[in-house]
Biotite code that builds the C-alpha atoms (Angstrom):
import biotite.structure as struc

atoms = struc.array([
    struc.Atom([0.000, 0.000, 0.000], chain_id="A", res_id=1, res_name="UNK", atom_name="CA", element="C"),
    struc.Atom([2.717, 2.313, 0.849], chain_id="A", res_id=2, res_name="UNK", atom_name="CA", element="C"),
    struc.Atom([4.271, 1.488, -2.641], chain_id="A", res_id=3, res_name="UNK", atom_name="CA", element="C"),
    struc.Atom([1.089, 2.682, -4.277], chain_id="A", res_id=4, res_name="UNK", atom_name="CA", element="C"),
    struc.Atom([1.047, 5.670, -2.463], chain_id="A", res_id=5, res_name="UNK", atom_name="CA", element="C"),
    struc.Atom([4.799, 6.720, -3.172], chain_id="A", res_id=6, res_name="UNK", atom_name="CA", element="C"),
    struc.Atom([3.904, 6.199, -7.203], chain_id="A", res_id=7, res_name="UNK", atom_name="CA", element="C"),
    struc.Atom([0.911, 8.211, -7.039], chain_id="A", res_id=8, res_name="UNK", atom_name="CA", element="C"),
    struc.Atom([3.231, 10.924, -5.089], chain_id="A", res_id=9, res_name="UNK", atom_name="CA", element="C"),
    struc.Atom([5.424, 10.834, -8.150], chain_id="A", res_id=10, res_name="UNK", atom_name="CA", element="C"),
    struc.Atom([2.635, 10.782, -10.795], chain_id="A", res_id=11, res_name="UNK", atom_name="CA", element="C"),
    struc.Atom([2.525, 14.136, -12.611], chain_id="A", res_id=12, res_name="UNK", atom_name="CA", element="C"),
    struc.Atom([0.148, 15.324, -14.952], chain_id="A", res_id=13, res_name="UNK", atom_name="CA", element="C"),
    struc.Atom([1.156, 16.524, -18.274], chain_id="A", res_id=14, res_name="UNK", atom_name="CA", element="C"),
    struc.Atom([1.897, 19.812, -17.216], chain_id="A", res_id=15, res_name="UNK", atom_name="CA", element="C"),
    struc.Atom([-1.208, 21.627, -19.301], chain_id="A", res_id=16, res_name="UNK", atom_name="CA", element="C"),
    struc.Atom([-4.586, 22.642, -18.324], chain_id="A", res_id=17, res_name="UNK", atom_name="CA", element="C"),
    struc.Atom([-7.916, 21.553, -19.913], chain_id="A", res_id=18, res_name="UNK", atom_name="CA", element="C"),
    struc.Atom([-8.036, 25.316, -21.113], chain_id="A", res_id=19, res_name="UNK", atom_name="CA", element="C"),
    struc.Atom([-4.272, 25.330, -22.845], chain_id="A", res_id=20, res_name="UNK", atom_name="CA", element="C"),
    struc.Atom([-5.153, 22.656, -24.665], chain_id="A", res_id=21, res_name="UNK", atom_name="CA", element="C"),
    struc.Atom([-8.679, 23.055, -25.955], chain_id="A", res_id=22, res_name="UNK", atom_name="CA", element="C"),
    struc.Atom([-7.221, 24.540, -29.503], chain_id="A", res_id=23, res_name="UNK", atom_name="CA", element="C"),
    struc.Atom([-5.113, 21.681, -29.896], chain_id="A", res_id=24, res_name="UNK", atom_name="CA", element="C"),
    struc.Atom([-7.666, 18.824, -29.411], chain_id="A", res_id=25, res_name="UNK", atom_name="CA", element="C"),
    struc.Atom([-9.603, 20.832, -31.792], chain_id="A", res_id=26, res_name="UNK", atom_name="CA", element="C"),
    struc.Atom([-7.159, 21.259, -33.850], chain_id="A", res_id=27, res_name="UNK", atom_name="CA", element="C"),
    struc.Atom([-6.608, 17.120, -33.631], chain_id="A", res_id=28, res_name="UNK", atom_name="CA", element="C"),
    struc.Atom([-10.171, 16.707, -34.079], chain_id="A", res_id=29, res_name="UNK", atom_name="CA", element="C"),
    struc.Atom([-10.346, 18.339, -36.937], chain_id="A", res_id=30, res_name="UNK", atom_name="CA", element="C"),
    struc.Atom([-7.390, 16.614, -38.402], chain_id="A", res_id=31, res_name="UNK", atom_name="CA", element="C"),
    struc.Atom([-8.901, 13.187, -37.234], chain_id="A", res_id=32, res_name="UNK", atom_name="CA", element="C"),
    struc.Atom([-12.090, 13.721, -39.286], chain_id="A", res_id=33, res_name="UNK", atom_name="CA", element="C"),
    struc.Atom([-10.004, 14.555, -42.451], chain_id="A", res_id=34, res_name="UNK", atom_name="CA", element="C"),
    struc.Atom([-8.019, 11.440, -41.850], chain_id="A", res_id=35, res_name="UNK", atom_name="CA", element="C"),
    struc.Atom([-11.036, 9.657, -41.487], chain_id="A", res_id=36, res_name="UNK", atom_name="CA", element="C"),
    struc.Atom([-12.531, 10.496, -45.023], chain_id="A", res_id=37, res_name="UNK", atom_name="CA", element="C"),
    struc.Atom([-9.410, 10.695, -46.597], chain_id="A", res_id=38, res_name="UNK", atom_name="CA", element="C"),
    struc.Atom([-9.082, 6.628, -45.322], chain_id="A", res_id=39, res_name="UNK", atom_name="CA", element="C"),
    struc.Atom([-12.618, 5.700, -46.799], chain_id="A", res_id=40, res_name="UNK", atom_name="CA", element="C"),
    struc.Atom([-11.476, 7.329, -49.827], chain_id="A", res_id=41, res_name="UNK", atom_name="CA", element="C"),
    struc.Atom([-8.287, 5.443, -50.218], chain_id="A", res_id=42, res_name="UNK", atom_name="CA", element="C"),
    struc.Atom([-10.222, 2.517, -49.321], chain_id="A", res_id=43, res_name="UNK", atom_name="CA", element="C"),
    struc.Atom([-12.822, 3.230, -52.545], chain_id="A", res_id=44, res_name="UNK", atom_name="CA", element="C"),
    struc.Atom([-10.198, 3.750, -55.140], chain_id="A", res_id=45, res_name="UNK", atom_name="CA", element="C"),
    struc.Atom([-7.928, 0.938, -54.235], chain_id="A", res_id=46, res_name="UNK", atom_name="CA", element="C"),
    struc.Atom([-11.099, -1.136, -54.565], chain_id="A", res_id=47, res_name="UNK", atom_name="CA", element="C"),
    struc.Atom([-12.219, 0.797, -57.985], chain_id="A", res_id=48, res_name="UNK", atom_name="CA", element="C"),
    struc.Atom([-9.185, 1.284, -59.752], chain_id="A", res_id=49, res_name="UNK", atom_name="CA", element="C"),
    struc.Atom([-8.784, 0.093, -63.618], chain_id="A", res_id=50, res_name="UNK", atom_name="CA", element="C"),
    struc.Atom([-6.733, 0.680, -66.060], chain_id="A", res_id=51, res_name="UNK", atom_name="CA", element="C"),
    struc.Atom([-2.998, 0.297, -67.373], chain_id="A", res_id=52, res_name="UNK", atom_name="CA", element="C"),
    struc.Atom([-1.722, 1.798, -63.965], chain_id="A", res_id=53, res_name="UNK", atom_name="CA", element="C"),
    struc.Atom([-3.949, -0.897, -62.172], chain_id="A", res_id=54, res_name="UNK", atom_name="CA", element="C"),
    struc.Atom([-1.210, -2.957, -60.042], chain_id="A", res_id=55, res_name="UNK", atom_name="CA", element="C"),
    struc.Atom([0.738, 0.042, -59.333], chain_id="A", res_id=56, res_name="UNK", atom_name="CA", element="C"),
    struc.Atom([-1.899, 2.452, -57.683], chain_id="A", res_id=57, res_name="UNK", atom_name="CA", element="C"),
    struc.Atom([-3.951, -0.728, -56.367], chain_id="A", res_id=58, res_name="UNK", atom_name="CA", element="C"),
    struc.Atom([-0.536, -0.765, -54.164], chain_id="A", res_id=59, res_name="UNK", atom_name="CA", element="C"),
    struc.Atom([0.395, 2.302, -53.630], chain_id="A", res_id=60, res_name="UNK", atom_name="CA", element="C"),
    struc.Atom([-3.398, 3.421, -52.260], chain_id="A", res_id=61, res_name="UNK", atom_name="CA", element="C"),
    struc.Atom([-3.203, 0.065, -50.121], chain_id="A", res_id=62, res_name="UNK", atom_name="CA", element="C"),
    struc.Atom([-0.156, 1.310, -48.722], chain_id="A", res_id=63, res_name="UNK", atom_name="CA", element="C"),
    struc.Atom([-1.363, 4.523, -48.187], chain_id="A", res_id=64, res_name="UNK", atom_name="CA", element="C"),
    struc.Atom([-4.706, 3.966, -46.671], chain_id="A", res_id=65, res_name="UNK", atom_name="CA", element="C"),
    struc.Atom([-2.928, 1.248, -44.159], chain_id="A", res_id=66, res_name="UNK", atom_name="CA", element="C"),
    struc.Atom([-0.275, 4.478, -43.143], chain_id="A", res_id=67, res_name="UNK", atom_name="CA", element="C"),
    struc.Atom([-3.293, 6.532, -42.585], chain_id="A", res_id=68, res_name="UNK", atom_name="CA", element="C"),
    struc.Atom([-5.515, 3.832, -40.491], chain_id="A", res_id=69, res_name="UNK", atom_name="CA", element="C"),
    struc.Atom([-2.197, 3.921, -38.149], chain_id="A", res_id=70, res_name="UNK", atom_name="CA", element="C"),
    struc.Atom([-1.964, 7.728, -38.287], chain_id="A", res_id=71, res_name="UNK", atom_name="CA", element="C"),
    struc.Atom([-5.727, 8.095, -37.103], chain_id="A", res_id=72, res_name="UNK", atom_name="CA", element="C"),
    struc.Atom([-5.264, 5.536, -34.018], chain_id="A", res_id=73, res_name="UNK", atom_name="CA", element="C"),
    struc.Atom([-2.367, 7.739, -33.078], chain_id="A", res_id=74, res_name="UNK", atom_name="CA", element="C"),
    struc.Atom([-4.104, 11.253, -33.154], chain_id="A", res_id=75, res_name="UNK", atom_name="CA", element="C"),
    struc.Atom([-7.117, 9.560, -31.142], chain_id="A", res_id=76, res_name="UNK", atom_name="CA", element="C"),
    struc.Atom([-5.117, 8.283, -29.053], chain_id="A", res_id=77, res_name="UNK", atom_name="CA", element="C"),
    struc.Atom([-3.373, 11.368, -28.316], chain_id="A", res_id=78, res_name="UNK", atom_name="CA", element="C"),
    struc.Atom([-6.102, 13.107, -28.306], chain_id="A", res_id=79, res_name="UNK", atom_name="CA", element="C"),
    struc.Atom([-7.457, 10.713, -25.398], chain_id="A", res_id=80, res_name="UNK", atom_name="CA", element="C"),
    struc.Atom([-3.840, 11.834, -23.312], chain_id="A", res_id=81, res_name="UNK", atom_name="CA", element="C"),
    struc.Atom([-5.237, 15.380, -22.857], chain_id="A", res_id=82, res_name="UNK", atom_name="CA", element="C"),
    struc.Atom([-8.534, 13.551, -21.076], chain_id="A", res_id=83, res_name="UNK", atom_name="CA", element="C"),
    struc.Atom([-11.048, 14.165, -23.743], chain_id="A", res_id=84, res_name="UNK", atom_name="CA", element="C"),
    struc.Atom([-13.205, 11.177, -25.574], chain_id="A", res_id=85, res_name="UNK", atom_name="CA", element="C"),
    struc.Atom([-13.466, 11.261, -29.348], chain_id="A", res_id=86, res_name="UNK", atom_name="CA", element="C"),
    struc.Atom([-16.693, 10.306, -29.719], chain_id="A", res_id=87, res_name="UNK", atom_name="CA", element="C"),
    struc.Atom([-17.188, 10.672, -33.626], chain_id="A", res_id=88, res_name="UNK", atom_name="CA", element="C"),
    struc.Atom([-20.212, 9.606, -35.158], chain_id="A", res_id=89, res_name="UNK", atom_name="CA", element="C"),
    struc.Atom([-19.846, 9.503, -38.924], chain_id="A", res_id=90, res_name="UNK", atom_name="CA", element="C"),
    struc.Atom([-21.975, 12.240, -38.866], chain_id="A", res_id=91, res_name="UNK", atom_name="CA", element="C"),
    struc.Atom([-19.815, 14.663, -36.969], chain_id="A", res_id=92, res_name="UNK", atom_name="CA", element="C"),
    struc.Atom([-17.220, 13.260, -39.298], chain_id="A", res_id=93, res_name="UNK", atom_name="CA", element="C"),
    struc.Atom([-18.307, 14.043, -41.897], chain_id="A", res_id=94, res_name="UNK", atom_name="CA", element="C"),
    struc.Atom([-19.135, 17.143, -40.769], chain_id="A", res_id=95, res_name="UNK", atom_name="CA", element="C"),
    struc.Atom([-15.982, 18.341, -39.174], chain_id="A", res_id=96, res_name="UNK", atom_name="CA", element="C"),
    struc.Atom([-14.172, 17.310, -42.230], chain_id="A", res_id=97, res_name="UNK", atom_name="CA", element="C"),
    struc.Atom([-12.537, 19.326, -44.969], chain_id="A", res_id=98, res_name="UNK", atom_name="CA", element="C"),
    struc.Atom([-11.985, 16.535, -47.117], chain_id="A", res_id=99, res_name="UNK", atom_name="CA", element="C"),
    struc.Atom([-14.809, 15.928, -49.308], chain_id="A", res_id=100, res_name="UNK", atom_name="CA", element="C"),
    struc.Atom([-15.888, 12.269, -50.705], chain_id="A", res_id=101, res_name="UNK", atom_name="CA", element="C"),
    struc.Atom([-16.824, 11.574, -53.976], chain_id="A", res_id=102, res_name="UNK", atom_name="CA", element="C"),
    struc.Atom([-19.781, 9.530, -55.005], chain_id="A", res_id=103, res_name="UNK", atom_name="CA", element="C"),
    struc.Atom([-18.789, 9.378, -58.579], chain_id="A", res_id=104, res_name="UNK", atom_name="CA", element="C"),
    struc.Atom([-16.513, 6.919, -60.246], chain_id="A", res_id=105, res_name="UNK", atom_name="CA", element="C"),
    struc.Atom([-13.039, 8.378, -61.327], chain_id="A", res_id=106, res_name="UNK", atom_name="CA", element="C"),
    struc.Atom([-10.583, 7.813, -63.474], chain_id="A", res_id=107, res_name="UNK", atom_name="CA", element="C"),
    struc.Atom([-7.048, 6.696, -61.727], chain_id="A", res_id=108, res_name="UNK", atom_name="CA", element="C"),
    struc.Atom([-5.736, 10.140, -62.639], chain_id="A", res_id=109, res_name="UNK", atom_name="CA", element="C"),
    struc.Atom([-8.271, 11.607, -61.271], chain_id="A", res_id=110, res_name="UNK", atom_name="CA", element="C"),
    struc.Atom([-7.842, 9.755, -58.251], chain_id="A", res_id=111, res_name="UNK", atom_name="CA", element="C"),
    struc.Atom([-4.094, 10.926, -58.298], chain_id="A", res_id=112, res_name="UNK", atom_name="CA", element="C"),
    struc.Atom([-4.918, 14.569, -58.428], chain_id="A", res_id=113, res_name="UNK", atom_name="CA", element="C"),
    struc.Atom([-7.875, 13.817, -55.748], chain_id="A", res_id=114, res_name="UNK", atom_name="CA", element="C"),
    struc.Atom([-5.169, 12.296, -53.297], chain_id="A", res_id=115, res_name="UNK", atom_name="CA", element="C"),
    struc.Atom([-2.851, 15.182, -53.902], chain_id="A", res_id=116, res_name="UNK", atom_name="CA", element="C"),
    struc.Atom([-5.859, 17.740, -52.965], chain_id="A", res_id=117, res_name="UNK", atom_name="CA", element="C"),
    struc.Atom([-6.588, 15.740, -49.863], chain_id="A", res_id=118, res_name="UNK", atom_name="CA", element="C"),
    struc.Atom([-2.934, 15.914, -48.628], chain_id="A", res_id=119, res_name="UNK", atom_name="CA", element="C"),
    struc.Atom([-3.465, 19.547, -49.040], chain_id="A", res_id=120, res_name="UNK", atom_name="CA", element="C"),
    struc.Atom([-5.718, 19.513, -46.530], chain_id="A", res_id=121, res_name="UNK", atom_name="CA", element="C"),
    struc.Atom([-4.465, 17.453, -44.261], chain_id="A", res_id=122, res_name="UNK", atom_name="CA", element="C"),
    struc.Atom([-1.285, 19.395, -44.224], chain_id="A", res_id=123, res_name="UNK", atom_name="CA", element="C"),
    struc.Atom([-3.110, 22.370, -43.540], chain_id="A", res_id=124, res_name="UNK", atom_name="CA", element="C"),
    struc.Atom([-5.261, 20.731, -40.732], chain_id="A", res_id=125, res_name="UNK", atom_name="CA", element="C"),
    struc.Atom([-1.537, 19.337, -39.501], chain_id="A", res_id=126, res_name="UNK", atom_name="CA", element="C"),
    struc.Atom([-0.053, 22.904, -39.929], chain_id="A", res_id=127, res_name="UNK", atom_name="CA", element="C"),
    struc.Atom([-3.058, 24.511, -37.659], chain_id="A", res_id=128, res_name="UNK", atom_name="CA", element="C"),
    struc.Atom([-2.293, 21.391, -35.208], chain_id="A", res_id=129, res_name="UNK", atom_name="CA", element="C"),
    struc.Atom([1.263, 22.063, -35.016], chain_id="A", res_id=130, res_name="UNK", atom_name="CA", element="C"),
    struc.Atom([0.926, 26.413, -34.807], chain_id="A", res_id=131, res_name="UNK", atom_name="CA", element="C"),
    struc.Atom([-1.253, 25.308, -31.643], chain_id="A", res_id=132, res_name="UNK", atom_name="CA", element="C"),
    struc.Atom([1.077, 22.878, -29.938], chain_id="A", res_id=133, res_name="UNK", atom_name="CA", element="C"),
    struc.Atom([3.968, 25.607, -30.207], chain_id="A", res_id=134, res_name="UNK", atom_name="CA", element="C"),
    struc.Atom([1.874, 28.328, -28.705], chain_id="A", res_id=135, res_name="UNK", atom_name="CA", element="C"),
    struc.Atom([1.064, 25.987, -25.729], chain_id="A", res_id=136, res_name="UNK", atom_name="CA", element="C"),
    struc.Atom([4.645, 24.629, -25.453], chain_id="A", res_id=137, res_name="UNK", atom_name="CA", element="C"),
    struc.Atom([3.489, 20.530, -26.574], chain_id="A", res_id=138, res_name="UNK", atom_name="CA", element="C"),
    struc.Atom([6.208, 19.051, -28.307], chain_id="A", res_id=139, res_name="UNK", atom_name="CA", element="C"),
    struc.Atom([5.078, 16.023, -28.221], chain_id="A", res_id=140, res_name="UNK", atom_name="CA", element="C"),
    struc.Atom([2.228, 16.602, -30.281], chain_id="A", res_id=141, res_name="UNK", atom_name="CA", element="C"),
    struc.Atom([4.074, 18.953, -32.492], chain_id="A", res_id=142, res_name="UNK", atom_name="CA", element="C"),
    struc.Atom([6.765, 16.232, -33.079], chain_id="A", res_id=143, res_name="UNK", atom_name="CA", element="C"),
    struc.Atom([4.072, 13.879, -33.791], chain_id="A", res_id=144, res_name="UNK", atom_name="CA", element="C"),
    struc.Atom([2.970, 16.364, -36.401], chain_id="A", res_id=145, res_name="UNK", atom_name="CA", element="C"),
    struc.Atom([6.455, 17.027, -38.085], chain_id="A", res_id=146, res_name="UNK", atom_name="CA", element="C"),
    struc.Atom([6.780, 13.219, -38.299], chain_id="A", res_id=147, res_name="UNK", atom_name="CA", element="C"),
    struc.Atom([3.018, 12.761, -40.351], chain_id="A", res_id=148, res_name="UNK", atom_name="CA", element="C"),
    struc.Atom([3.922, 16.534, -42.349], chain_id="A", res_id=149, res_name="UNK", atom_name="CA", element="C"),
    struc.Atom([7.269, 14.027, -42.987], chain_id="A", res_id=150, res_name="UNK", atom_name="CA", element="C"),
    struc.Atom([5.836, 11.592, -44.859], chain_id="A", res_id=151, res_name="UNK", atom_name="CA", element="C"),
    struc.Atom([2.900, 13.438, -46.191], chain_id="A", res_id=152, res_name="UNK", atom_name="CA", element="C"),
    struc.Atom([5.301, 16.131, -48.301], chain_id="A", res_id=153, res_name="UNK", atom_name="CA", element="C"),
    struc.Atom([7.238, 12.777, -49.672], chain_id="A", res_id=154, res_name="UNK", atom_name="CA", element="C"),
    struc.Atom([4.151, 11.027, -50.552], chain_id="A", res_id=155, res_name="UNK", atom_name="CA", element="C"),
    struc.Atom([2.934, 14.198, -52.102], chain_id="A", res_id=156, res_name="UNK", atom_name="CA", element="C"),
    struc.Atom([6.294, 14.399, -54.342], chain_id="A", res_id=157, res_name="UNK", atom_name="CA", element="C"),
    struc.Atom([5.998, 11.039, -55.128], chain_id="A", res_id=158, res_name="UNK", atom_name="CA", element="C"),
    struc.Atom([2.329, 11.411, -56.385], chain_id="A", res_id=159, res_name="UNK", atom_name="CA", element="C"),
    struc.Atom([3.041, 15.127, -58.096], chain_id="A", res_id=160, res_name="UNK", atom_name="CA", element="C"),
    struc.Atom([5.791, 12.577, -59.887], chain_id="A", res_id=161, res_name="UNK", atom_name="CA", element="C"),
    struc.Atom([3.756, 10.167, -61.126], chain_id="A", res_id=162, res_name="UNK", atom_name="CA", element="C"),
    struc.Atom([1.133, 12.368, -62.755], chain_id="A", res_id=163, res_name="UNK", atom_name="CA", element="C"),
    struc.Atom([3.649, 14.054, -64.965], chain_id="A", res_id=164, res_name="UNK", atom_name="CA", element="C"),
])
């Protein structure tokens, strides 16, 4: 018992109040709902593709919706560290989201220059993320951020590549 008591002595919260971090879950929220559609969408044209570019994109949008479902598990789950539930309906998702789906069948450029829109936006939702963990001093969450911006500007060069 005394054991337990000595930990829980040395237990210290993160260092933030609810308040210093309200923009930043938002911020993460936001982010988490554009992941969210961006995934389904990945999801639809890795199923859909056709073509002469078939195998190639069938791949690379597998890859790239399975880096994104691990993406979104770590942004919930970091949202979850600051004590507040994300409780997303796809409702909210949907309407939180910048990132738009598309009911209509397109062609696998078109999907291209769709996934390079959509990291766009995520950037930009990362960006806002990141501009609010600075002001409150979270590093973590900005370093978090600067590893998905990371990968995202690479994936975007690799995708602004293959279009041309």
């Amino acid at each position: 018992m005394e054991a337990i008591k000595a930990k829980n002595k040395t237990f210290k919260k993160l260092g933030f109040t609810y308040l210093e971090t309200a923009e930043i879950v938002v911020s993460l929220n936001t982010l988490l709902a554009n992941y969210q559609v961006f995934y389904n969408k990945l999801r639809n044209f890795h199923w859909n593709i056709e073509g002469p570019d078939f195998f190639e994109l069938h791949e690379e949008f597998e890859n790239e919706y399975n880096t994104v479902k691990e993406n979104i598990d770590i942004v919930a789950e970091r949202i979850r560290v600051f004590g507040v539930k994300t409780n997303f309906t796809m409702k909210k998702t949907l309407e939180l989201s910048k990132i738009e789906e598309k009911d209509k069948n397109l062609s696998p450029l078109e999907m291209v220059r769709e996934v390079l829109h959509d990291y766009e936006v995520l950037h930009d939702s990362m960006l806002d993320a990141v501009n609010a963990s600075l002001e409150t001093g979270d590093v973590v969450t900005e370093n978090m951020l600067t590893e998905f911006m990371t990968e995202l500007e690479k994936r975007h060069w690799m995708f602004t590549s293959f279009l041309k």
